[in-house]
C-alpha positions as CSV (number, residue, x, y, z in Angstrom):
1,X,101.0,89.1,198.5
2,X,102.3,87.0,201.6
3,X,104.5,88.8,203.9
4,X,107.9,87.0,203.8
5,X,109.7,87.8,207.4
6,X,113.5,87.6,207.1
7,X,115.8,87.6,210.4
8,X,118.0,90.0,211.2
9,X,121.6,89.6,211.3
10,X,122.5,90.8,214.9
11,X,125.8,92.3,214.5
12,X,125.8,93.7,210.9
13,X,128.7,96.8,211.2
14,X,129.9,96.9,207.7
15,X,127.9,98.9,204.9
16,X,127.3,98.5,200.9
17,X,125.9,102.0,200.7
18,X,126.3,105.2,202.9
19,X,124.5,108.0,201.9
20,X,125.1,111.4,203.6
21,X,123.6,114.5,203.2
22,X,122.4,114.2,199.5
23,X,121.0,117.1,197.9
24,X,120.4,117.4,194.1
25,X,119.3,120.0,192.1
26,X,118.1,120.4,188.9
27,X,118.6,123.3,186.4
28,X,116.5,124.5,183.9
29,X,116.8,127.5,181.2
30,X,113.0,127.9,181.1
31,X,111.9,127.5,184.6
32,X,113.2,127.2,188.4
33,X,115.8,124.9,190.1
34,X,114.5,121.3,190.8
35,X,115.4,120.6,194.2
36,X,115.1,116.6,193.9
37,X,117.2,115.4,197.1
38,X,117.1,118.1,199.9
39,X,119.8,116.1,202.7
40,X,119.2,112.8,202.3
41,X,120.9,109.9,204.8
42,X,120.6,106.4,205.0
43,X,122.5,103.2,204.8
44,X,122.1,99.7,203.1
45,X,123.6,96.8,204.4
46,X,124.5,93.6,203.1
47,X,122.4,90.6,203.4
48,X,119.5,92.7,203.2
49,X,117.3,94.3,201.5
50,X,116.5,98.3,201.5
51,X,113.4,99.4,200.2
52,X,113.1,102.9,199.0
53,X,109.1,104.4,198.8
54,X,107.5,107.2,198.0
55,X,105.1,109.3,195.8
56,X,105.8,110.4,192.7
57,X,108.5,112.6,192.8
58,X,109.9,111.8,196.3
59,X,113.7,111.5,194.7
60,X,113.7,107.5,195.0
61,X,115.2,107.6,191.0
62,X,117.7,110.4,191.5
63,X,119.3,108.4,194.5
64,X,119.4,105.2,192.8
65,X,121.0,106.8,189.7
66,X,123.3,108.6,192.0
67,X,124.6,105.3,194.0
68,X,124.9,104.0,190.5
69,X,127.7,107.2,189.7
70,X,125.0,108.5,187.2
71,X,124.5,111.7,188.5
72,X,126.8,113.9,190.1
73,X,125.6,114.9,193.6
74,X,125.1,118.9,194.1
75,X,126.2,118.5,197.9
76,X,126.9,115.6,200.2
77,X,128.5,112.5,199.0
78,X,127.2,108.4,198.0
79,X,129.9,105.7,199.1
80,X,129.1,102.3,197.1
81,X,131.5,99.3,198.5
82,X,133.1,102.0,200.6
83,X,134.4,103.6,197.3
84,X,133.1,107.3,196.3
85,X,130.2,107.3,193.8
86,X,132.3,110.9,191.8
87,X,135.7,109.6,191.9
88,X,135.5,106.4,191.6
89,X,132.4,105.8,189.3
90,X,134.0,103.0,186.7
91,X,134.9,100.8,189.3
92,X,131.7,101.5,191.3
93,X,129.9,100.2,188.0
94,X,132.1,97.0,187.7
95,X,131.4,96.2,191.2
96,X,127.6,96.6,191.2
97,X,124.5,95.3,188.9
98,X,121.8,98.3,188.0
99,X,118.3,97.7,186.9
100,X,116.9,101.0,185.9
101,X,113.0,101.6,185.5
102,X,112.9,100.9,181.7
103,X,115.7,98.3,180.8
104,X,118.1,98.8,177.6
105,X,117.2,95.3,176.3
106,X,117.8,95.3,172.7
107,X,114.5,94.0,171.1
108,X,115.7,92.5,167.7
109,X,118.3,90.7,169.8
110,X,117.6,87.2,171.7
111,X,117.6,86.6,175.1
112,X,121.5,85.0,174.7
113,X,122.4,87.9,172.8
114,X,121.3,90.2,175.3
115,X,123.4,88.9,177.3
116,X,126.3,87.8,175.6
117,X,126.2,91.7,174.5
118,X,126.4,92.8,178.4
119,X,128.9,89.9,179.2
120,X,131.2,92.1,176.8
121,X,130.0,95.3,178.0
122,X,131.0,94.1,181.7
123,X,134.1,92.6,180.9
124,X,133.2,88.9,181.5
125,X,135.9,86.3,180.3
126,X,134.4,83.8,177.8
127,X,135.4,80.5,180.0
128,X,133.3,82.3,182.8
129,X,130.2,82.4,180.9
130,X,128.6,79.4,180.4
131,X,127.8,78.1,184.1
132,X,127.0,82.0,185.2
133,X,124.3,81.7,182.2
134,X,123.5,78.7,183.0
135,X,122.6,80.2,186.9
136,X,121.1,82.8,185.2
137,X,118.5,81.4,183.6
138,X,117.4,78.7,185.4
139,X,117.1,81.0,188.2
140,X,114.9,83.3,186.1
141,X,113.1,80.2,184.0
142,X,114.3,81.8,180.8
143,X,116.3,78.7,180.0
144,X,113.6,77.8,177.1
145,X,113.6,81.1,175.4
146,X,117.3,81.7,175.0
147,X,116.4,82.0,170.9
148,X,113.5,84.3,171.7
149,X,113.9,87.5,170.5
150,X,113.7,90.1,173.8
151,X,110.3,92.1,171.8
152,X,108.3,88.7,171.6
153,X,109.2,88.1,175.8
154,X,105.9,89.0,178.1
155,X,106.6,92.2,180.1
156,X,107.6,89.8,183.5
157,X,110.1,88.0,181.3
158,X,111.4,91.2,180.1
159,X,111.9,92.0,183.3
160,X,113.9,88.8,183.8
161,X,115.5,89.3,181.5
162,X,116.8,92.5,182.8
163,X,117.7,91.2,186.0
164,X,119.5,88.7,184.5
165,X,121.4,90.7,182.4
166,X,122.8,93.3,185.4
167,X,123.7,89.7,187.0
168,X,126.1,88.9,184.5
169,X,129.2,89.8,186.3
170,X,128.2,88.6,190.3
171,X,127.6,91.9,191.6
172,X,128.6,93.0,195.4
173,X,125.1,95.0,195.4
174,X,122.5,95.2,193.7
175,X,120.5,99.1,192.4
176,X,116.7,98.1,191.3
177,X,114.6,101.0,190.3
178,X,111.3,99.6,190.4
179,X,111.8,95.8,188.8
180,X,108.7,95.3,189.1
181,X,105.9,97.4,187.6
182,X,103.7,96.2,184.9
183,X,104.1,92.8,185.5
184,X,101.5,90.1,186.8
185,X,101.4,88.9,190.3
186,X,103.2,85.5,189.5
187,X,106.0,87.5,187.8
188,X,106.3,89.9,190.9
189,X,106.9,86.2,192.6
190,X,109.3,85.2,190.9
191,X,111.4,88.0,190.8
192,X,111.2,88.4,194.6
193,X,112.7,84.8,194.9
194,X,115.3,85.5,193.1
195,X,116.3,88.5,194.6
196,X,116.1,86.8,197.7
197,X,118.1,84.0,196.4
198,X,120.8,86.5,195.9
199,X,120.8,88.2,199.3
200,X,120.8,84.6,200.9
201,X,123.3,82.6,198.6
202,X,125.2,85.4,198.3
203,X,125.0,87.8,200.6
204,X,125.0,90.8,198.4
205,X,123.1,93.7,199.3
206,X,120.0,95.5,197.5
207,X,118.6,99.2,197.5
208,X,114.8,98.9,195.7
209,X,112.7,101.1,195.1
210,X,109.3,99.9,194.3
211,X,105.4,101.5,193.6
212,X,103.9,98.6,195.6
213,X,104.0,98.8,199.4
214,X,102.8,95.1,199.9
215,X,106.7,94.3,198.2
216,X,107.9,97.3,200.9
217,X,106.4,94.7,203.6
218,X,109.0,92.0,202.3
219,X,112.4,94.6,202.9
220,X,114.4,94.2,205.8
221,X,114.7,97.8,205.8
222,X,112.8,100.8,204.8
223,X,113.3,104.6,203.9
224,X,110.1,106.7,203.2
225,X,111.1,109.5,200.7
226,X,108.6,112.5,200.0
227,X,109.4,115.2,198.5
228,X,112.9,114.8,198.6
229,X,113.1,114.6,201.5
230,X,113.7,111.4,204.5
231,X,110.7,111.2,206.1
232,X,111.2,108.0,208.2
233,X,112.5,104.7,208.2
234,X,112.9,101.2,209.9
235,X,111.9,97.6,209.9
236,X,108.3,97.2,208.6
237,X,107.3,96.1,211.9
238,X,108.6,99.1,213.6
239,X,106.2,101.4,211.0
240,X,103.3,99.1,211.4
241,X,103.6,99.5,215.9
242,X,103.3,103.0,215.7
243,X,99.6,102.8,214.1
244,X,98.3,101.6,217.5
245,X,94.2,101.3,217.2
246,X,94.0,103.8,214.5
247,X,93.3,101.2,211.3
248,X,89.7,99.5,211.4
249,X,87.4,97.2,209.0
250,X,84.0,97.9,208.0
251,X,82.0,94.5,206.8
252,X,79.4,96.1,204.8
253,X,75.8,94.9,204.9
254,X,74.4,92.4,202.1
255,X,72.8,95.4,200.1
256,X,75.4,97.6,200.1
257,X,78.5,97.9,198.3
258,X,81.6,98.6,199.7
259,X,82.2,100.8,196.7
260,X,80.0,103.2,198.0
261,X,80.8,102.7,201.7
262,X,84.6,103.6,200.0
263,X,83.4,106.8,198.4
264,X,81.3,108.2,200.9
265,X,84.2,107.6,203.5
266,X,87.3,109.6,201.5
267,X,87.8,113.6,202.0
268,X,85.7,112.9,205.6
269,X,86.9,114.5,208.9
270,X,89.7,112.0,210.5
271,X,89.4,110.3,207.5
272,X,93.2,109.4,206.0
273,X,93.2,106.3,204.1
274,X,90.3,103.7,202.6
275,X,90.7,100.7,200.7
276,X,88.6,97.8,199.6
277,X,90.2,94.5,200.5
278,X,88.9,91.2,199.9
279,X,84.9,92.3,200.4
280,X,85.6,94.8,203.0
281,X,86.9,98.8,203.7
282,X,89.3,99.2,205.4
283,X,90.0,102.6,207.2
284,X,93.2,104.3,208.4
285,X,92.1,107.2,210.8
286,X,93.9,109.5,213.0
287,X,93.3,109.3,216.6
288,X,89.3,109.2,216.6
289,X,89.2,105.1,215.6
290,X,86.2,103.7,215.0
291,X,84.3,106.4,216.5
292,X,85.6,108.4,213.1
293,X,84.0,105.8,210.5
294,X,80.8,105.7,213.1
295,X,80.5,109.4,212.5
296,X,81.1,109.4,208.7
297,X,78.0,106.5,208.0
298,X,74.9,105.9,208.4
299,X,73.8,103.5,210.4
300,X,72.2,101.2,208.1
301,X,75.8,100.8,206.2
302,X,77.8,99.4,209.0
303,X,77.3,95.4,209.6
304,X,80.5,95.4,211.7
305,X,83.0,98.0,212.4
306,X,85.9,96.7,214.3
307,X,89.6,97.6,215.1
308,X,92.3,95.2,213.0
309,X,96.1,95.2,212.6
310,X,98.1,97.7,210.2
311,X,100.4,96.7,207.7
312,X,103.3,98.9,206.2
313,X,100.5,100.6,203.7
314,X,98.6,101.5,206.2
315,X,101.3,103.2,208.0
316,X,102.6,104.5,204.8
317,X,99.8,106.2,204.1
318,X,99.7,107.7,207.7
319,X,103.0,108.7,207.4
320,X,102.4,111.0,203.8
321,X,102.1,115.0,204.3
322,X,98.2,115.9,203.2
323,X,97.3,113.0,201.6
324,X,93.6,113.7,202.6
325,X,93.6,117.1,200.5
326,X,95.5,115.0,198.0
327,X,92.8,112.4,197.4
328,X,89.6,114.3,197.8
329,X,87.7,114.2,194.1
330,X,84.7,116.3,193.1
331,X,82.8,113.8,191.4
332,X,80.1,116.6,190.0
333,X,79.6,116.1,186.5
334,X,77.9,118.1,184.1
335,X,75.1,117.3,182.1
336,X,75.8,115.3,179.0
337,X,74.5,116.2,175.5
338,X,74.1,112.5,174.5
339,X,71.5,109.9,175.1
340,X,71.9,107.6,178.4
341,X,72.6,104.6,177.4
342,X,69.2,102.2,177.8
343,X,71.4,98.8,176.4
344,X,71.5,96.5,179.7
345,X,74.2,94.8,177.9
346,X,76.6,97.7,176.5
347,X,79.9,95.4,175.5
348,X,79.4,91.7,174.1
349,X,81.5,89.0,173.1
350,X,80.5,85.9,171.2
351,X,83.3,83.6,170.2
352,X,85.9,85.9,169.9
353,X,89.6,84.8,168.5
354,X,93.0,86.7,166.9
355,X,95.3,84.7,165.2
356,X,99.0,86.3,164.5
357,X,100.0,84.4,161.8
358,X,100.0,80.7,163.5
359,X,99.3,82.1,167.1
360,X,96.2,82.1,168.6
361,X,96.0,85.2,171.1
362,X,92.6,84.8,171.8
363,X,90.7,81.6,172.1
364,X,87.0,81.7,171.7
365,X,86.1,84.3,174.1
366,X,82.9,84.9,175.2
367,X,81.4,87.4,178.2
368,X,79.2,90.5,178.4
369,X,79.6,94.1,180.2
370,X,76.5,95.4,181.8
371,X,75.5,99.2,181.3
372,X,77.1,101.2,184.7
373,X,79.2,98.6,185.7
374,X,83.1,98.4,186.5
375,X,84.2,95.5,184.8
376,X,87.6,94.2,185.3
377,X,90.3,91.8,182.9
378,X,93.0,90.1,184.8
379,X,95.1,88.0,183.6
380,X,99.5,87.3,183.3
381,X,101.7,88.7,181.1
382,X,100.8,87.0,177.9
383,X,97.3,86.4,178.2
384,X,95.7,88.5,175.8
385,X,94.2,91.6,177.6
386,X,95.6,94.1,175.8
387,X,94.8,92.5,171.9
388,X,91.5,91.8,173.3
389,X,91.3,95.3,174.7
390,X,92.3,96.5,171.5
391,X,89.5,94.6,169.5
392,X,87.2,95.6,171.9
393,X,88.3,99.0,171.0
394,X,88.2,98.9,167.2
395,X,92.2,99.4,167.2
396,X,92.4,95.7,166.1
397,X,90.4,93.4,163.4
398,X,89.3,90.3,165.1
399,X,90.2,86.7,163.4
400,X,86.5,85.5,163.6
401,X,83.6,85.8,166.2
402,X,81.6,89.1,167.5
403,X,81.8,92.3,169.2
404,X,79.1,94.7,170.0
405,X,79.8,97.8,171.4
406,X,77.3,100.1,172.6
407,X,74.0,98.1,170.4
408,X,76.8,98.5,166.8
409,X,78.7,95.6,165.3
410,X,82.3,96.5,165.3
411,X,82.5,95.1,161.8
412,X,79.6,97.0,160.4
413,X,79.3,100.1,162.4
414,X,83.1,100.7,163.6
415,X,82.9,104.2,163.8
416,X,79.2,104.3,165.1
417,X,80.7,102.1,168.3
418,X,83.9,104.5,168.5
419,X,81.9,107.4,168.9
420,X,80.6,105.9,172.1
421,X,83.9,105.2,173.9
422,X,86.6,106.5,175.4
423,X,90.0,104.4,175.2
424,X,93.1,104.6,177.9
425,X,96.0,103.1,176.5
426,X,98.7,101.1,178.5
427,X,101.6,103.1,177.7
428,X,101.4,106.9,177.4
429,X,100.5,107.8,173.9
430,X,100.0,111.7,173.8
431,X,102.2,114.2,171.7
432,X,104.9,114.8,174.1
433,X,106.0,118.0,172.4
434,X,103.0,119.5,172.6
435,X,101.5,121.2,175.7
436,X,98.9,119.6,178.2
437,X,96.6,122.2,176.5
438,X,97.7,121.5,173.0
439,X,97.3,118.1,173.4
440,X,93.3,118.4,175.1
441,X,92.2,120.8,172.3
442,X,93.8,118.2,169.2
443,X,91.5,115.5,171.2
444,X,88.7,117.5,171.7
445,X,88.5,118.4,168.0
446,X,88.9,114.4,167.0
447,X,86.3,113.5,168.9
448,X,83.8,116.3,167.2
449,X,84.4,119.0,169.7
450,X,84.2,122.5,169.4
451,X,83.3,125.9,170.1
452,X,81.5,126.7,173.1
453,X,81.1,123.1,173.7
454,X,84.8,122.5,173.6
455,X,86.0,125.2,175.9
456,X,83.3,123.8,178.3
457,X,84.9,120.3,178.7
458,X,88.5,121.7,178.5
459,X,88.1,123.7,181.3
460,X,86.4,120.7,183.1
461,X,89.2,118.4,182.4
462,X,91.7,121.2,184.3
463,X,89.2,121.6,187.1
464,X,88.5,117.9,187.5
465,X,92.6,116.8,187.0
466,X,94.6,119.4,188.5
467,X,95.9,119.9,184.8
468,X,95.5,123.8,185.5
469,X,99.1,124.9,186.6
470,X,100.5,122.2,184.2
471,X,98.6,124.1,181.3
472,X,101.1,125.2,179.3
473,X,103.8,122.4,180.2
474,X,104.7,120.0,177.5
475,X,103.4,116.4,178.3
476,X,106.6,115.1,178.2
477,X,107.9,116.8,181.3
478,X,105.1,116.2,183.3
479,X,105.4,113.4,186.3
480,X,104.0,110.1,186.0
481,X,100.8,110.6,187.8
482,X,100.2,113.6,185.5
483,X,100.8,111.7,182.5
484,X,97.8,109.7,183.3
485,X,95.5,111.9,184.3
486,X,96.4,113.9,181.0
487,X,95.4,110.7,179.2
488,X,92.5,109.9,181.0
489,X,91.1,113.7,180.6
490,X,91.8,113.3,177.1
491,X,89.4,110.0,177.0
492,X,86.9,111.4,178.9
493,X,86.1,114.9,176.9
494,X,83.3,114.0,174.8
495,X,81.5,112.3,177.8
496,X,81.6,108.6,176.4
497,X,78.9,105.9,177.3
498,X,81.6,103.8,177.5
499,X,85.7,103.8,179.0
500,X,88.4,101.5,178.2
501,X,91.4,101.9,180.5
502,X,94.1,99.7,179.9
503,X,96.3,99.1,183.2
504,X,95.6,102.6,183.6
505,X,97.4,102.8,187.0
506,X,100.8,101.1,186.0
507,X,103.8,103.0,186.9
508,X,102.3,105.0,189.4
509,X,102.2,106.1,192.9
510,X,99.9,104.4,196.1
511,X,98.0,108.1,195.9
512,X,97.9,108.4,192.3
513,X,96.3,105.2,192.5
514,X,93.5,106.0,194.8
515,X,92.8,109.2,193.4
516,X,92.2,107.1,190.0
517,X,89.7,104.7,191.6
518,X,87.8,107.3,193.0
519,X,87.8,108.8,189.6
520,X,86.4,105.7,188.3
521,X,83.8,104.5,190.9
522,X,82.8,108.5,191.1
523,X,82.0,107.4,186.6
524,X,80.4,104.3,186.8
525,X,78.3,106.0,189.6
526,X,77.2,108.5,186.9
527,X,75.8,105.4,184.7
528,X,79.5,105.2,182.6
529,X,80.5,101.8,182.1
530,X,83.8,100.7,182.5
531,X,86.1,98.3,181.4
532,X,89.4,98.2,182.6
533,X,93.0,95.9,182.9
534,X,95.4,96.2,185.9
535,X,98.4,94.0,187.2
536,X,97.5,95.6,190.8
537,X,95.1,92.2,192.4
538,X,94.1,94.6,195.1
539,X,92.0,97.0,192.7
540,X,90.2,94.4,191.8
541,X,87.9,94.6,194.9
542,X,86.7,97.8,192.7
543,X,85.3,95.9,189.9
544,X,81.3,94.9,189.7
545,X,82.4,91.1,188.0
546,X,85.9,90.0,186.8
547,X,86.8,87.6,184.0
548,X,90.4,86.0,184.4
549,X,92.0,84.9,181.5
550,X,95.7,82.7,180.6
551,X,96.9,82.2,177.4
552,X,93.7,83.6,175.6
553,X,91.5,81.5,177.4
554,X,89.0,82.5,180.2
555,X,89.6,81.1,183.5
556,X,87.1,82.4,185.2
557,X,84.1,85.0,185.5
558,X,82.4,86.3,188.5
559,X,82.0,88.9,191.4
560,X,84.8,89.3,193.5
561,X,83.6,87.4,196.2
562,X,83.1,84.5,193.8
563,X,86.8,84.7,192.3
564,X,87.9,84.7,196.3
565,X,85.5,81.7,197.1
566,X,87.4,79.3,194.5
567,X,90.7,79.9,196.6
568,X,89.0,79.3,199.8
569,X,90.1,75.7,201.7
570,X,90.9,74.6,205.3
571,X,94.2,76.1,205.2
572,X,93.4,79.1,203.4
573,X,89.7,80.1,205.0
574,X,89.8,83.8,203.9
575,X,91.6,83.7,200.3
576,X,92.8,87.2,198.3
577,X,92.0,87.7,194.8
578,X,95.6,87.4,193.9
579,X,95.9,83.9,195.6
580,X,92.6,83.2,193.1
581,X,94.1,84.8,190.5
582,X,97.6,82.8,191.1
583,X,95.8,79.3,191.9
584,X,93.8,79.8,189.0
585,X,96.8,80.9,186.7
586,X,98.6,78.1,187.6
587,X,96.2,75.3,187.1
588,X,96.3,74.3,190.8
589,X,92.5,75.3,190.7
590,X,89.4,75.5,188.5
591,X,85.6,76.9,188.6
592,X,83.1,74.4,189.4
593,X,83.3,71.7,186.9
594,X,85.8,73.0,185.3
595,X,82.8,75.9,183.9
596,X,83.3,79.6,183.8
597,X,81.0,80.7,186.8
598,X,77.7,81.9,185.8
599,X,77.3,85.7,185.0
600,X,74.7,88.0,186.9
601,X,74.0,91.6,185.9
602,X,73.3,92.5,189.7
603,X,77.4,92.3,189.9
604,X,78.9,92.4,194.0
605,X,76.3,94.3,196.3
């Protein structure tokens, strides 16, 4: 995502938001005090925008809620508008528009009903209405849809939606907890422009909190919570200058991937932080440099290894208490009781459509998945991932065409093909009442476990997770992060061929997200193939080939560097996936000759 620099107004005295001293604890009957906010102080300002990060945890949702007069603070105090968030909680909520992380839309209502019911919940007078809708929803491009009902919206127009809807009485700030997760790249656009339209126009001011630091890059302002605790805070820029020399890009050699120059560099001495970004690593270190990454590789694996600038993530992740420890993954596996795969193609597509009544969700789609590769499907909200994930999975009957999963027709040999898979869905869907172990033994014994066999993999699954202190902890109180490694443990314990992971890292924090890719490249190194959906363009660089797809069509199909090289032009030499992905989306670009690029099996080296 481009980083969008904002000036600073020079003389900015007066305040939306002071915090002072926060603290918030949490009681429980059945186990300790939940210390959430431990002194907490900061200030937002108006005209800008204050971004709130952290891991999972950090107290970024407790503060929001607490500005919003939701929660009662256990010491210190919150003033909103320079009224006090306790006493003066009704007019603090008149004053101010709240986006929480799941919205209250009311699906069997329409997107005008939505808001005419929040109009009346907010006190808006009926002659006011019509040009602040009107605003509304050209601003948020809903202004087709206004007799859509909220269900049938894509998740980014929910999300809209939502914004629109805490809009409907012109707020004097504005509270966002995380607008933006488990939309599509273009969405995340969109929405940024129009908060930005907000804080320009009208000079209100936001506090956001958001899961991806590249939107932390576009704040004016921003506070690094871990923990509950303030660990720093300050312009972007001023995070980024304190890096120095200590980020640096490896430029792997033809034959190697940077997959496993990724891998090999994580957990390592001086080590703190490696992505994959657009075809290359890039390394955070601490005061070694590029002497560090020398050190950590052979000598064969580094084609260039060269100091380059930091950006807020990079610092971020600099910034976070033990993140090494947090990261490092024991990729052991023990032997498995079932046959290696020998299919070269393992998943196989040939013509492939679902019709919803009159709708055509997916158009004629065609691709294969080769055996040990990470294959990824992009696509915008709306573009038929997740039904095709779900065919793909046996969850859903297809309209007409073919699917072969592991060598079995899905039509024919449905559960021969289930028995070789493992299936991540989207939105948690354990038994929340049930415990972490409750809920690992019901799977295990689904899938055909038991026994000795059974007790083997469960105690794998708490080794391999960190699920072992969370044992006997229902799965509905356990964090985010934990939610998803509960559900992929579950997917993973009768050692499929094949793994289906749905946007398996939405909703998450920046380490729970690396700790998942490691997870996965440490699988498909193992020989297990996987297929997987995600919103996040930037973990796409971890997938063998791509296919891109828009309104159930496919857009395009290649290697990451081949997605990248359709983007690439004069002004634009050295193109992202996402500004692929968005060009592509868009219709502002298309593969040569309008084809689908040819598949290889040998995927990205």
């Amino acid at each position: 995502m481009a980083v969008r620099l904002h000036k600073q107004t020079a003389a900015v005295t007066e305040v939306v938001l002071a915090v002072k001293n926060l603290k918030k604890e949490f009681y429980s009957k059945k186990g300790p005090v939940t210390q959430a906010l431990k002194g907490v102080s900061l200030k937002a300002r108006p005209g800008q925008v204050t971004g709130l990060v952290g891991a999972d945890g950090a107290g970024k949702t407790t503060l929001i809620r607490t500005a919003a007069g939701l929660i009662v603070p256990t010491e210190g105090s919150v003033t909103v508008l320079g009224l006090d968030s306790v006493v003066d909680t009704i007019e603090i909520q008149s004053r101010v528009g709240y986006m929480p992380q799941k919205f209250g839309l009311y699906q069997d209502l329409t997107v005008k009903e939505n808001m005419d019911l929040y109009a009346d919940l907010q006190g808006v007078p009926s002659s006011q209405r019509k040009d602040r809708y009107g605003r509304l929803l050209r601003m948020t491009g809903l202004e087709p849809y206004t007799r859509r009902m909220a269900g049938a919206l894509s998740g980014g127009m929910k999300q809209k939606l939502g914004l629109a809807c805490s809009l409907i009485k012109s707020p004097q700030m504005l509270l966002l907890d995380e607008p933006t997760v488990g939309v599509d790249p273009i969405s995340r656009r969109e929405l940024w422009k129009i908060v930005y339209e907000l804080v320009e126009k009208d000079g209100i001011g936001v506090l956001l909190s958001t899961a991806y630091l590249d939107e932390a890059e576009r704040c004016n302002h921003v506070v690094v919570l871990h923990d509950g605790e303030k660990l720093a805070e300050g312009t972007p820029r001023e995070f980024k200058e304190r890096l120095g020399q200590r980020v640096v890009l490896v430029d792997p050699p033809a034959d190697i991937k940077p997959r496993r120059i990724h891998t090999r560099l994580m957990g390592r001495a001086h080590i703190v932080d490696a992505t994959i970004r657009s075809g290359k690593v890039r390394v955070v270190t601490d005061d070694f440099g590029t002497q560090a990454v020398a050190d950590a590789l052979p000598e064969q694996w580094r084609a260039t290894v060269k100091n380059t600038s930091s950006t807020f993530e990079d610092a971020f992740m600099a910034l976070i208490p033990h993140q090494g420890s947090r990261i490092q993954i024991n990729h052991a596996k023990e032997p498995s009781e079932k046959t290696v795969l020998n299919e070269e193609v393992v998943v196989q597509t040939k013509a492939l459509r679902k019709f919803f009544g009159d709708f055509e969700a997916v158009k004629r789609l065609t691709f294969e998945v080769h055996h040990g590769e990470i294959f990824g499907l992009l696509g915008p909200n709306g573009a038929g991932k997740s039904t095709t994930f779900r065919m793909l999975c046996g969850l859903l009957s297809a309209s007409a065409g073919k699917i072969s999963v592991a060598g079995h027709d899905l039509r024919n040999s449905p559960s021969m093909a289930r028995a070789r898979l493992g299936y991540m869905a989207q939105q948690f869907s354990l038994y929340g009442q049930l415990s972490v172990q409750e809920n690992l033994n019901f799977f295990g014994r689904a899938y055909g476990l038991g026994g000795t066999r059974l007790r083997r993999r469960l105690e794998w699954a708490f080794g391999e997770f960190g699920l072992g202190k969370w044992r006997d902890k229902a799965a509905a109180q356990l964090p985010g992060g934990y939610k998803q490694r509960l559900a992929m443990a579950a997917s993973l314990l009768h050692e499929p061929d094949i793994l289906f992971l749905d946007e398996p890292t939405s909703g998450v924090d920046p380490l729970a997200r690396r700790e998942f890719w490691l997870r996965i490249n440490g699988f498909a190194e193992q020989g297990v193939t996987v297929v997987v959906t995600t919103h996040f363009m930037e973990e796409s660089e971890y997938c063998d080939r791509m296919l891109i797809m828009s309104q159930g069509e496919n857009l395009a199909m290649g290697t990451p560097s081949e997605i990248r090289a359709l983007a690439r032009s004069k002004e634009n030499p050295e193109p992202t996936i996402e500004d692929a992905f968005i060009a592509l989306a868009q219709g502002e670009i298309t593969p040569s000759g309008g084809q689908n690029l040819v598949e290889n099996d040998g995927g990205e080296k």
